[in-house]
N, C-alpha and C positions, 0 to 999 in steps of 0.2 A: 453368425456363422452357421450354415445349416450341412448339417452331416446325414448320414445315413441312420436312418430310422426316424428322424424326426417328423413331425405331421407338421404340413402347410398347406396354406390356404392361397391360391392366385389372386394376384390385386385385382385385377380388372373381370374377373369371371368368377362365376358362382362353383368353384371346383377346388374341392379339399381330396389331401391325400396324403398317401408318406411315402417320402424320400426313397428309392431304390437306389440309385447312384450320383454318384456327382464330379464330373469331369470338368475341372476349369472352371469356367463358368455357366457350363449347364446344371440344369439336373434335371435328373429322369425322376418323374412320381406314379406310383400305382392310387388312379380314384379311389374313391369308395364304393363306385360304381365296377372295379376292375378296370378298367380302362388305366393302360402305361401313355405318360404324357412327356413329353421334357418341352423347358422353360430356363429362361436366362435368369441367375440368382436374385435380379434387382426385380422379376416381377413375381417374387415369393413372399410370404411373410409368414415365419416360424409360430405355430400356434402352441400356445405354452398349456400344459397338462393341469387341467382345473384342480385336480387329487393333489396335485404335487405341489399346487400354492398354497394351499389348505395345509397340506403337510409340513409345508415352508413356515407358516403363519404360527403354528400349533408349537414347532421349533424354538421360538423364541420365550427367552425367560424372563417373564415379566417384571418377578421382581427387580433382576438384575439392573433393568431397566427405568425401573421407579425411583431404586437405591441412586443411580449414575444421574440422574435427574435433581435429585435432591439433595448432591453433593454441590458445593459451591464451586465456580469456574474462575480460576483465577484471573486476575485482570489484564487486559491488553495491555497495558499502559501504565509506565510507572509514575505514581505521584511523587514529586519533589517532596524528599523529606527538608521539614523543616527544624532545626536545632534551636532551644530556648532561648532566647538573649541573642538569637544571632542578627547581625545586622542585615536586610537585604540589598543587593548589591548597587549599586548606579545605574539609571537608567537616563538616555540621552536620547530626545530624541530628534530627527535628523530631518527631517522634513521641512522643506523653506520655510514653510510659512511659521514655523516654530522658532527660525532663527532670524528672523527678521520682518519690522511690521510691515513695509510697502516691497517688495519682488517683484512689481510689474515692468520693471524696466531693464530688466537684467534677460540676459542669454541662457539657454540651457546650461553651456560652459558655465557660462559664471554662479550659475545655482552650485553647478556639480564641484566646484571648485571650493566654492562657500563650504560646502555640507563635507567634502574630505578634509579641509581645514581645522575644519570642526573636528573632526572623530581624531583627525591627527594629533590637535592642541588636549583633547580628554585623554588620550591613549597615554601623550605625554605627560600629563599630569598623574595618572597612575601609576605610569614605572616611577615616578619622582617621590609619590608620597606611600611606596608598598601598595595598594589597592591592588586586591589581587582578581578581583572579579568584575569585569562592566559592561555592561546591554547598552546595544545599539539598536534606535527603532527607526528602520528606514524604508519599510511598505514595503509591498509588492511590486507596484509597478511593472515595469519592463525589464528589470533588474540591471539596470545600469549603475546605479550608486552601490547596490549589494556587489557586483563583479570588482567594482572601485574599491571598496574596502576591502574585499578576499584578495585583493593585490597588494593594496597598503598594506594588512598585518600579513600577509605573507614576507613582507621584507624585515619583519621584527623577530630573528633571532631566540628570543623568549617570550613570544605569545602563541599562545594555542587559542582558536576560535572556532565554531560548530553553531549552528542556527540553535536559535532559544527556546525556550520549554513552550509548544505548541500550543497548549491547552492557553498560557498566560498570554501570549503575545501574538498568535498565528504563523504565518511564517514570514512574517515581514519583519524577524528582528533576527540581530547575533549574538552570541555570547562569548566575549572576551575574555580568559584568562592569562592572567599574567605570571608567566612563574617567578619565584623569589630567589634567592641566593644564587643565581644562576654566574657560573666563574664562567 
């Protein structure tokens, strides 16, 4: 923004001066030579006062600066606590070629059928036996089996699910929890 009093310099011409007025988008400048000019704002460029970056520079408190540096920066990202004795939870993983040795004959259908079959028959095995926590590892891809399973446990009542701790798994995995006592 260039206001009145400011010194600028013209892009395209060897012609510095300051600001006298500024209407819109002109402005009027007196050279240094005397000479009154006006010029459209975009072919200005505001020349910043050499004293006053120096004064700027002298302004700042170094130590403050040193201290704020050498202060520890808490972390992005929170690490998974882990609890002594705890067991970690189930992980399953969902990818054809883990659920079966030959696949080459099968449809996409019949993969994706396979592999929700899957997650359905584990899901149900955990509400059956308490397991209140279970990882599903089913890639990236195109995310067609992950949309397949944020449908399936969407129809369960008492499961809560949210993608899995990044750092372990990327983002090709979910994490299922089951709640308990649920009347």
């Amino acid at each position: 923004m260039i206001s009145r009093g400011d010194k600028v310099s013209v892009l395209d011409e060897a012609v510095d001066g300051v600001v006298v007025s500024v209407e819109k988008n002109q402005v009027t400048i007196e050279t240094s030579d005397g000479f009154t000019m006006t010029y459209f704002v975009n072919e200005l460029i505001k020349i910043n006062n050499s004293s006053n970056l120096e004064q700027s520079i002298r302004s700042f408190d170094l130590t403050k600066i040193k201290k704020e540096k050498e202060e520890p920066k808490p972390r992005s990202f929170e690490k998974e606590k882990k609890i002594k004795g705890e067991i970690p939870p189930p992980e399953f993983d969902l990818h054809i070629e883990k659920l079966v040795k030959n696949f080459r004959g099968m449809s996409n259908y019949d993969i994706l059928n396979m592999q929700t079959e899957t997650a359905k028959r584990h899901i149900e095995f955990a509400i059956r036996n308490r397991i209140p926590k279970i990882v599903f590892i089913h890639g990236v891809g195109e995310g067609i089996l992950k949309s397949e399973l944020d449908f399936m446990l969407g129809r369960y009542p008492n499961i809560d699910f949210k993608e899995a701790n990044f750092q372990k798994y990327g983002q090709g995995a979910t994490e299922i929890y089951i709640k308990q006592n649920v009347k």
